[in-house]
C-alpha positions in Angstrom: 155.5 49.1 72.3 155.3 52.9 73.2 157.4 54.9 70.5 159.0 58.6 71.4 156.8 59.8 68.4 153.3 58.0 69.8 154.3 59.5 73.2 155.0 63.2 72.0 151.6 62.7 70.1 149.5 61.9 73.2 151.6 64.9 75.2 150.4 66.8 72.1 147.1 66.1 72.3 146.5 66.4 76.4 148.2 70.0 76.4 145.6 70.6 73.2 142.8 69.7 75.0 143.8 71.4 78.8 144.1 74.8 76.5 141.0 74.3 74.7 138.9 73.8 77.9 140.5 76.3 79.8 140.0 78.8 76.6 135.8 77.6 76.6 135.5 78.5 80.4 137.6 81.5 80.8 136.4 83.3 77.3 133.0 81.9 76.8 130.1 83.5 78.8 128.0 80.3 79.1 130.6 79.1 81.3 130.1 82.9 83.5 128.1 82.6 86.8 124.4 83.5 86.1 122.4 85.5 88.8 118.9 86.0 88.8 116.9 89.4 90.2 113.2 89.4 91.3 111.3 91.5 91.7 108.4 93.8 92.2 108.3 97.4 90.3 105.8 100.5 91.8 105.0 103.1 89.0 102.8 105.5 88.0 103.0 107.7 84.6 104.8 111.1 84.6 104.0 111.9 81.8 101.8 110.7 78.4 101.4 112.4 75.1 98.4 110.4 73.1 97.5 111.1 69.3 94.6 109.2 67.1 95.9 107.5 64.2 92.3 108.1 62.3 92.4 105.2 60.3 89.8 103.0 62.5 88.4 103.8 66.0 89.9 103.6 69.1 93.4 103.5 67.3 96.3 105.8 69.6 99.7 106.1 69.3 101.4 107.4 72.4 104.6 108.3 73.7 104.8 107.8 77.5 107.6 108.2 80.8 107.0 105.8 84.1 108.9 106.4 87.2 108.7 104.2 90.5 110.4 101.6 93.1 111.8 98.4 92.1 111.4 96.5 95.3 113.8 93.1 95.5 113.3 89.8 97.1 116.6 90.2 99.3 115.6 93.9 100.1 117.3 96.4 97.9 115.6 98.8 96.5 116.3 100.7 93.4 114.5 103.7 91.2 112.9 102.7 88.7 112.6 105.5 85.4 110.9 104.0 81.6 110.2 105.3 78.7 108.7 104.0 75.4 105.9 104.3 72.6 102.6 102.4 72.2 100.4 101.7 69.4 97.3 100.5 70.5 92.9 99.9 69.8 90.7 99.9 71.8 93.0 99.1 74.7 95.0 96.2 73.4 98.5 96.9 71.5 101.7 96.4 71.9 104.7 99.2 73.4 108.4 99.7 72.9 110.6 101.1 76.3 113.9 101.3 77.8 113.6 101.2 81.4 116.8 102.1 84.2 117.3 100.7 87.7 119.2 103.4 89.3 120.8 101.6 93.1 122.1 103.6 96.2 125.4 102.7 95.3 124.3 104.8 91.9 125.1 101.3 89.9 122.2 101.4 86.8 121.1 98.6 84.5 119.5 100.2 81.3 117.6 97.7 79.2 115.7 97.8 75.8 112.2 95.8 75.5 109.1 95.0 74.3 105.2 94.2 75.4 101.7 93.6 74.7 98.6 95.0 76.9 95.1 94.2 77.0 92.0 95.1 79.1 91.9 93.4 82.1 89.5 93.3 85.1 87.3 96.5 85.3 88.9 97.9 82.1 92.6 98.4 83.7 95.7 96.9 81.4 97.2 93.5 81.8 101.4 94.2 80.7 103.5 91.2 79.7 106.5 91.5 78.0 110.7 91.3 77.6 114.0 93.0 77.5 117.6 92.7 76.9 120.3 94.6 79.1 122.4 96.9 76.9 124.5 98.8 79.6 125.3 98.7 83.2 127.4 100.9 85.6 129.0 100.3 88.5 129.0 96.8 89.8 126.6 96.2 86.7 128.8 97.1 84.2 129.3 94.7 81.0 125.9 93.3 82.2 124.9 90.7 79.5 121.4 88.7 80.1 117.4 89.4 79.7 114.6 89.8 81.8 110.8 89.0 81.3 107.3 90.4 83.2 104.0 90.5 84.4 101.8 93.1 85.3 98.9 95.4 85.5 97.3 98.6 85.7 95.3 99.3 89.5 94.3 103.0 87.9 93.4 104.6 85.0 95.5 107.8 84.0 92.7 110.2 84.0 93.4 114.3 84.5 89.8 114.5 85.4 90.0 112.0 88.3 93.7 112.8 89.7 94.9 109.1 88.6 98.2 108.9 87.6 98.5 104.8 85.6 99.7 103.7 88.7 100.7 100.0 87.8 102.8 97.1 89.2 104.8 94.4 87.6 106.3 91.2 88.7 110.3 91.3 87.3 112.6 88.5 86.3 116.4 89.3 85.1 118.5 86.4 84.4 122.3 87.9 83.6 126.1 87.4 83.7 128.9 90.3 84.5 132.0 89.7 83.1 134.8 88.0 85.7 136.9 90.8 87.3 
């Protein structure tokens, strides 16, 4: 037999659990709607300040600017503007950026990364690396999520020869934006 008190209990515990759930999806962003963004960016250097370390050969640290076209699978395209630092020898290191996707609509994503280069095929950098969204604007804004990339270099940046770095890379972004 059913008491009052057993069936308070069980009311108790039903409304407990309807809260709870609706708490985990509404609050928690695992529960958010992730999107993903591919794409291809087009970029050259504008502009690269290299200095020798002097402690072994072939050892540079640089500070460098990239500006170019991020090209997208359903046809948008955005600029693209990065800047970061390298340490490398003999053409194999690692570099620190932020990079910005500025849109027509003037939206930007602005995200903080990391990567490692090596030589590649006739000399010219293989790029891999990561990076985590820390702002949006626009319909990015409260932009939460990572992306990860390939690439490589099709120039040197050489003065001499007019070559400006140009360089591709292949672009993942998984993210969430908050619910509006």
């Amino acid at each position: 037999m059913i008491t009052r008190r057993m069936k308070i209990t069980s009311w108790g515990f039903v409304v407990t659990l309807v809260i709870t759930a609706w708490l985990l999806v509404s609050v928690n962003p695992i529960f958010a709607q992730t999107k993903t963004m591919n794409y291809r960016l087009s970029t050259y250097l504008s502009n690269v300040e290299v200095l020798p370390v002097g402690d072994a050969e072939g050892h540079l640290l640089g500070l460098f600017s990239r500006k170019g076209l991020a090209s997208f699978e359903n046809g948008e395209v955005a600029t693209f503007t990065n800047w970061g630092t390298q340490d490398a020898t003999k053409g194999r290191g690692t570099f620190d950026y932020y990079v910005m996707l500025t849109f027509d609509d003037n939206s930007t994503t602005v995200a903080k990364g990391q990567g490692t280069f090596e030589p590649g095929p006739k000399g010219l950098s293989l790029y891999k690396g990561t990076a985590e969204f820390i702002k949006g604007t626009g319909r990015f804004e409260g932009i939460k999520g990572n992306l990860s990339y390939t690439g490589r270099s099709l120039t040197p940046y050489s003065k001499e020869k007019g070559t400006m770095g140009d360089a591709y890379y292949d672009v993942t972004s998984t993210y969430t934006l908050p619910s509006k």
